[in-house]
N, C-alpha and C positions, 0 to 999 in steps of 0.2 A: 521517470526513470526509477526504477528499483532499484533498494540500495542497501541487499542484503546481510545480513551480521558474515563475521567471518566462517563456520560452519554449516549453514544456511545450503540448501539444497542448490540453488541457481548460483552462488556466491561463488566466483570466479570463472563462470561460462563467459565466453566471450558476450553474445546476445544472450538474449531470454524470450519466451513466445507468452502472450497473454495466459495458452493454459499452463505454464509451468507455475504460476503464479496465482492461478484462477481460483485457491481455496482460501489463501492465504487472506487475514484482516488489513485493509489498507488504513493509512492516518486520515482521516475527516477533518474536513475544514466547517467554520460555521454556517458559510454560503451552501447549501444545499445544492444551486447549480454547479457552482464549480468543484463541490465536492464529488457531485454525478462526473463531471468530465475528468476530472484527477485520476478517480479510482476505474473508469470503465463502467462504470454503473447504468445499465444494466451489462453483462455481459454477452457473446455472442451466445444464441441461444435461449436467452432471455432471462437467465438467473440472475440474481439482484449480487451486488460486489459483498464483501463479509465486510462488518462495521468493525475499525478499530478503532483507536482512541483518538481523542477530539482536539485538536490544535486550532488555535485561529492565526496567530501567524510564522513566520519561518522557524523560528528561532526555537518554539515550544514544540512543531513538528520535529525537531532533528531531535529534540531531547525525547520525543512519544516515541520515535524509531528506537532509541538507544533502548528505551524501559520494554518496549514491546520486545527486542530482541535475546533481552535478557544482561546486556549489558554494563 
């Protein structure tokens, strides 16, 4: 689920579609499988997902969202 800062282009659309989001950097986990499955990686069409910043568990993803967003 995306979970965009408040001025964020998708940020209060009711849904969101993979391409409204498809350039954007997603958080990484250190599991490289589950990081593929998290971010959609590869995407439809075959482009690889954009790398953002690397969390390994919940607590430091919500804070990499916060710094990636600007925060």
């Amino acid at each position: 689920m995306p979970v965009p800062p408040a001025g964020h282009r998708p940020a209060g659309q009711e849904s969101v579609r993979l391409d409204d989001i498809a350039h954007e950097p997603l958080v990484r986990v250190a599991d490289p499988v589950w990081s593929a499955y998290e971010r959609i990686d590869r995407r439809p069409g075959g482009r690889p997902a954009s790398d953002g910043p690397l969390a390994d568990t919940a607590l430091p993803r919500a804070g990499a969202l916060l710094r990636a967003s600007g925060s």
